[in-house]
KOLROBA-954607 format. One record per residue (C-alpha): x, y, z; residue number from 1. Coordinates in nm, 3 decimals. Example, Ala and Ser with C-alpha at 12.3 -4.5 7.8 and 13.67 -1.06 7.14 Angstrom:
2
+---------+---------+---------+------+
|      xx |      yy |      zz | gufi |
+---------+---------+---------+------+
|   1.230 |  -0.450 |   0.780 |    1 |
|   1.367 |  -0.106 |   0.714 |    2 |
+---------+---------+---------+------+
This chain:
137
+---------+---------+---------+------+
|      xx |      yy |      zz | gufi |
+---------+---------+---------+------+
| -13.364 |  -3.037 |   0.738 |    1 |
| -13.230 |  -2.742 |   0.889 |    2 |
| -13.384 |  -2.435 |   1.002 |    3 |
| -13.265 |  -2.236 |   0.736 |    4 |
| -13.375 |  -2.489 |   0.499 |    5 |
| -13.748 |  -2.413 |   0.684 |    6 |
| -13.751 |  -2.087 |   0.673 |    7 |
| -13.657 |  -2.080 |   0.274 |    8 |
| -13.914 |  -2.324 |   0.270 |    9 |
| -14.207 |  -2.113 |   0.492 |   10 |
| -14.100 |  -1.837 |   0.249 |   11 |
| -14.149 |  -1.995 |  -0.085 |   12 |
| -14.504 |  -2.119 |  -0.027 |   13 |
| -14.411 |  -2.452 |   0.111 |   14 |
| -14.141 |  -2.553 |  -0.182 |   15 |
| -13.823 |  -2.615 |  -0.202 |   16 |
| -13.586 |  -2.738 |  -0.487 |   17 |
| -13.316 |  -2.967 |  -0.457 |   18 |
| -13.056 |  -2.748 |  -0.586 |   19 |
| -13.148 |  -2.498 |  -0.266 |   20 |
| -13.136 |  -2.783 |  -0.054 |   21 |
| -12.837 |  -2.893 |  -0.158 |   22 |
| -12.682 |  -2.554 |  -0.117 |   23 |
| -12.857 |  -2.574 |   0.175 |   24 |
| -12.593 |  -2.801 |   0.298 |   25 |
| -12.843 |  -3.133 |   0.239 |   26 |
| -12.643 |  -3.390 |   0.133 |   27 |
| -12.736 |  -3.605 |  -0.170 |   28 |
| -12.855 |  -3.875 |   0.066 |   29 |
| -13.079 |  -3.677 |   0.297 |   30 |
| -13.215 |  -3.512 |  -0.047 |   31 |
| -13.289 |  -3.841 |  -0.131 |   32 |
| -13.476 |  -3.962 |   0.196 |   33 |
| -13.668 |  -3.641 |   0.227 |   34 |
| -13.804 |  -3.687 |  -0.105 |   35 |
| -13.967 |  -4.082 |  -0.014 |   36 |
| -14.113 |  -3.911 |   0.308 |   37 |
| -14.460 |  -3.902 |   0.313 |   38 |
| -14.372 |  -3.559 |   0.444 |   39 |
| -14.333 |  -3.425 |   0.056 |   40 |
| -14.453 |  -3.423 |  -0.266 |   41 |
| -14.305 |  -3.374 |  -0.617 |   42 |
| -14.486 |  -3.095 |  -0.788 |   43 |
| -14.219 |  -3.102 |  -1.093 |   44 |
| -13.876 |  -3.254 |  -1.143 |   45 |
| -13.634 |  -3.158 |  -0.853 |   46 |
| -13.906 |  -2.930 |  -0.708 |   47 |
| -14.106 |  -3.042 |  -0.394 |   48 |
| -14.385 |  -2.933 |  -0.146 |   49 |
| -14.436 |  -2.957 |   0.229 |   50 |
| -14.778 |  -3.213 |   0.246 |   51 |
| -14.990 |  -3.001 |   0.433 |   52 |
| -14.880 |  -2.656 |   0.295 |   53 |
| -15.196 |  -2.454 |   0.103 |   54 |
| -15.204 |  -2.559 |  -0.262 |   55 |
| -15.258 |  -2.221 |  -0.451 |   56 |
| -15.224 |  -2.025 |  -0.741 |   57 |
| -14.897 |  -1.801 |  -0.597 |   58 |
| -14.767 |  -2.213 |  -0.487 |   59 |
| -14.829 |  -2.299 |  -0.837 |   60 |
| -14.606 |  -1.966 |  -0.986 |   61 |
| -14.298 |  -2.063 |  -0.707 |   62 |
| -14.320 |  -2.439 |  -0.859 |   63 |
| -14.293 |  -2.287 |  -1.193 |   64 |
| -14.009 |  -2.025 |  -1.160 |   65 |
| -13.827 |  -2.282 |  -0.935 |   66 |
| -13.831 |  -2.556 |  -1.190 |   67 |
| -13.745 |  -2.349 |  -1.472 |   68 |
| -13.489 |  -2.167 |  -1.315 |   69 |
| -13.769 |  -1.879 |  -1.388 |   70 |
| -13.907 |  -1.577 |  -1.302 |   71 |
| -14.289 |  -1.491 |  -1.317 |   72 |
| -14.363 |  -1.245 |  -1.622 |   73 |
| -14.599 |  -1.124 |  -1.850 |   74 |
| -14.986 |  -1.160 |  -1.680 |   75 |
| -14.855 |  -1.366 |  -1.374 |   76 |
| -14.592 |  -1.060 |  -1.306 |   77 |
| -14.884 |  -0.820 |  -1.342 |   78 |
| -15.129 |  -1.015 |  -1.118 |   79 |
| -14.829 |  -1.000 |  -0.854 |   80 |
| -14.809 |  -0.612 |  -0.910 |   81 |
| -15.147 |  -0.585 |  -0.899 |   82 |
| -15.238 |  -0.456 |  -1.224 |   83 |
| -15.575 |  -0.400 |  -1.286 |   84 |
| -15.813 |  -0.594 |  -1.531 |   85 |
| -15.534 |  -0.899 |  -1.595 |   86 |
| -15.650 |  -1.224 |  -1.582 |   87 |
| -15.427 |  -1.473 |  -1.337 |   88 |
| -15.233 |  -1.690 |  -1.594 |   89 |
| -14.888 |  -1.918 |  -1.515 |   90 |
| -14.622 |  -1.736 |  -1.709 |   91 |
| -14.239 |  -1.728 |  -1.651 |   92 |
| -13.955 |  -1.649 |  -1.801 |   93 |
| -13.650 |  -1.859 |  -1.826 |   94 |
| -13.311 |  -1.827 |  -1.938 |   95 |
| -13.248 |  -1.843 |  -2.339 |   96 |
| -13.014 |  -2.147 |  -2.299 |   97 |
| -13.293 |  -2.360 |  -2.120 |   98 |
| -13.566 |  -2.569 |  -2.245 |   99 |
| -13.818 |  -2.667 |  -2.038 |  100 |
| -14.239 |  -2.748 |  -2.055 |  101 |
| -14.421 |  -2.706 |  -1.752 |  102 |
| -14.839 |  -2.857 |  -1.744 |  103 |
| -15.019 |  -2.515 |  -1.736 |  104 |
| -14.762 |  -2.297 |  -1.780 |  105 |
| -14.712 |  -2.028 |  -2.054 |  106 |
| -14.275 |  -1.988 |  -2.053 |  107 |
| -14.110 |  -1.737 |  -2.265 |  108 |
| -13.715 |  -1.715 |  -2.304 |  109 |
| -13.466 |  -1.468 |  -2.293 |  110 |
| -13.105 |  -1.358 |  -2.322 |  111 |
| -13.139 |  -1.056 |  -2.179 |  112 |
| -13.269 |  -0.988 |  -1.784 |  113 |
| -13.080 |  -0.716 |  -1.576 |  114 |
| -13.046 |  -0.714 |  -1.179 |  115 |
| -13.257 |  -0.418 |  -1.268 |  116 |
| -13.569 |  -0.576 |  -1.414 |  117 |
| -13.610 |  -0.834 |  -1.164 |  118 |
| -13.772 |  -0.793 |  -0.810 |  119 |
| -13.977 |  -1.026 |  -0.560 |  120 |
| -14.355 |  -0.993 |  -0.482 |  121 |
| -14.524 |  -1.250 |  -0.217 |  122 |
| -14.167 |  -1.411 |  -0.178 |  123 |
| -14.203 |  -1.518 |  -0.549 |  124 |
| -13.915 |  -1.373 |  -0.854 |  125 |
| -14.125 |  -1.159 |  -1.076 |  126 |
| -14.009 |  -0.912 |  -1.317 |  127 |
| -13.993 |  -0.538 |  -1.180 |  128 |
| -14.296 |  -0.302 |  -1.248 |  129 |
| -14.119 |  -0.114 |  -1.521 |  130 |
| -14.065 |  -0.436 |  -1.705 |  131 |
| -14.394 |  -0.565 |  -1.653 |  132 |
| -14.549 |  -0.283 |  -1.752 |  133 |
| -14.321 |  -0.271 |  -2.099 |  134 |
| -14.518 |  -0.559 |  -2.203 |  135 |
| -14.832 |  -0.444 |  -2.194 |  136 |
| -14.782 |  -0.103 |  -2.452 |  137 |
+---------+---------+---------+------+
């Protein structure tokens, strides 16, 4: 793996998905012997993490949004904003198109998500404040 490849994966709580890697410039093969290394560990379908790396709750979210093709939303988005008195719950959004069901996870769909309503928070894709906020009226 290449350093970029590490750094994306230092910066998205010890994950990585193969579509990244493969971007990456991974090829197929490498994708394949990384993934039977006792050096990772599926978390979901095409979505690994670095064996040693802290399991925790903001891990759990990047898992989520990265095999969805998500964003955190909802609760998760305002727990990430720091919103006050909401209770830290796994909830993305995903794409309209997509189905997907993820152990633990709340996911909502949508056609409709501007560059505008989406931001990062702790290296994870979260709606922005205004839009997080919006669901809470």
């Amino acid at each position: 793996m290449n350093d970029d490849l590490h750094e994306l994966t230092a910066s998205q709580h010890g994950l990585i998905s193969r579509r990244q890697a493969l971007q990456g410039g991974l090829t197929a093969g490498s994708w394949t012997w990384l993934t039977r290394s006792d050096d990772w560990k599926g978390v979901y379908a095409g979505v690994y993490r670095r064996v040693g790396a802290p399991e925790t709750w903001n891990q759990a979210l990047m898992a989520g949004c990265l095999a969805g093709d998500g964003i955190a939303s909802h609760r998760a988005a305002g727990v990430l904003w720091n919103l006050p008195k909401i209770e830290p719950r796994l909830e993305i959004t995903i794409p309209q198109r997509r189905r997907i069901e993820l152990k633990g996870f709340e996911v909502h769909r949508t056609s409709f998500l501007q560059p505008v309503d989406r931001s990062r928070r702790s290296g994870i894709p979260v709606t922005s404040l205004a839009r997080t906020v919006r669901t809470y009226r």
